[in-house]
C-alpha positions in Angstrom: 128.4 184.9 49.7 131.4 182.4 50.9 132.0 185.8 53.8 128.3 185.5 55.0 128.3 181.9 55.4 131.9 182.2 57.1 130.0 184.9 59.6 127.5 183.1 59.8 129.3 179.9 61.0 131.6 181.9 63.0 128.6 183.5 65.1 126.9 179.9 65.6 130.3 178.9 67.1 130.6 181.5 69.7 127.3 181.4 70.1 127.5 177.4 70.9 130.3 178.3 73.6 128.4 180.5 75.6 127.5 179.2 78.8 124.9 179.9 81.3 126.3 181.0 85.0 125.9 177.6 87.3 122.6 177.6 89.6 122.0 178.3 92.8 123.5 175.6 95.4 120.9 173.1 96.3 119.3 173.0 100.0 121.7 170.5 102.0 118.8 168.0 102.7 117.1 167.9 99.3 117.3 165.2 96.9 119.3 166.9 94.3 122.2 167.6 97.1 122.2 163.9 97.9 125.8 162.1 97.5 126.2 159.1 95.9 128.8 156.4 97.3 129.4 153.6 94.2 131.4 150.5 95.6 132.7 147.6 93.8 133.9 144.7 95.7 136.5 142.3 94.0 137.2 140.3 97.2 136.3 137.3 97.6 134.1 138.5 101.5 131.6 140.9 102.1 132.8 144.1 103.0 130.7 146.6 105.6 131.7 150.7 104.2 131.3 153.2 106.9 131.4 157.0 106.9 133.8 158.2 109.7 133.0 161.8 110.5 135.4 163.7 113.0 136.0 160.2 113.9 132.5 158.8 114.7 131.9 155.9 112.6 128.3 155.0 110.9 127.6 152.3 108.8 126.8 152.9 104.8 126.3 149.5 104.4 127.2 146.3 103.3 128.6 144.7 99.9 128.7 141.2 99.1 131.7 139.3 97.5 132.3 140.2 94.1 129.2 142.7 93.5 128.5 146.6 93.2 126.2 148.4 95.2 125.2 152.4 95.9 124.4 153.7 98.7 122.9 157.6 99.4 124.0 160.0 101.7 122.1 163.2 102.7 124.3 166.3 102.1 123.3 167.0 105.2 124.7 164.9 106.9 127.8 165.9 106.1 127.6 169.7 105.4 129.3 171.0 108.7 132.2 168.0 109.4 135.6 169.1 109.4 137.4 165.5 108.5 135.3 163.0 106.4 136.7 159.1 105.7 135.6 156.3 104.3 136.1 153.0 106.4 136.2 149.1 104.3 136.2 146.9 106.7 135.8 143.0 105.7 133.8 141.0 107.6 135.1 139.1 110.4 138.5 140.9 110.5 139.6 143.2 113.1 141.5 145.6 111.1 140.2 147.9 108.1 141.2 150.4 105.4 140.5 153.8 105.6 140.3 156.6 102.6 141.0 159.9 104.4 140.5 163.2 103.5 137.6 163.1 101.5 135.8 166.9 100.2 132.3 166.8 99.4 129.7 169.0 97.8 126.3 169.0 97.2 125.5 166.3 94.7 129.2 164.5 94.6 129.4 161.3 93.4 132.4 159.2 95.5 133.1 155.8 93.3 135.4 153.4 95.7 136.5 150.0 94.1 137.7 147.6 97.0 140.8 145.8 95.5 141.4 141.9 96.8 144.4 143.5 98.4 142.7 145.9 100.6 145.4 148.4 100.9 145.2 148.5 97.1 141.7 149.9 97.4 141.1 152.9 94.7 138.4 155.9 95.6 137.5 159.1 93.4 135.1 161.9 93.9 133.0 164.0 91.3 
């Protein structure tokens, strides 16, 4: 009896560790394939984010002094670009930080905390 229950558990176990092979990619300009860009400002000015794209610039949007906002970005958009960047720049100053390098997939998630020291600025991608 103790053996069939030992079995038994053991086969639930490796049964619970199977996994199913990952889906088919979703279509670049669906909603699933959408990225996410999460930004948390801890300055005390607004900030304007911008996605720089083999180095044209365009405007995520803005986020107010000491707030979080998200902003969407078709997959699309960004399927066929070589170099992708992220771009803080506060308002009314000429000069900016920028997050280079950035690889993106199909449903990423990009999290970007703007520090009150802008070079101090911290980003992630999922």
């Amino acid at each position: 009896m103790y053996r069939r229950i030992c079995r038994l558990l053991a086969g639930l176990a490796l049964a619970g560790c199977a996994s199913h092979p990952p889906g088919p990619s979703p279509e670049p300009w669906s909603p699933e394939a959408a990225i996410t860009v999460s930004t948390e400002n801890n300055r005390s000015d607004d900030v304007v984010v911008s996605l720089v794209r083999d180095g044209q610039r365009e405007r995520l949007g803005l986020v107010t002094a000491q707030s979080r906002t998200s902003f969407l970005l078709p997959y699309g958009r960004v399927a066929n670009s070589g170099r992708l960047a992220l771009l803080v720049s506060p308002i009314g100053r000429a000069r900016g930080y920028v997050i280079e390098n950035l690889v993106l997939r199909p449903g990423s998630e990009v999290g970007l905390t703007v520090a009150p020291v802008i070079r101090q600025s911290t980003v992630w991608v999922y």
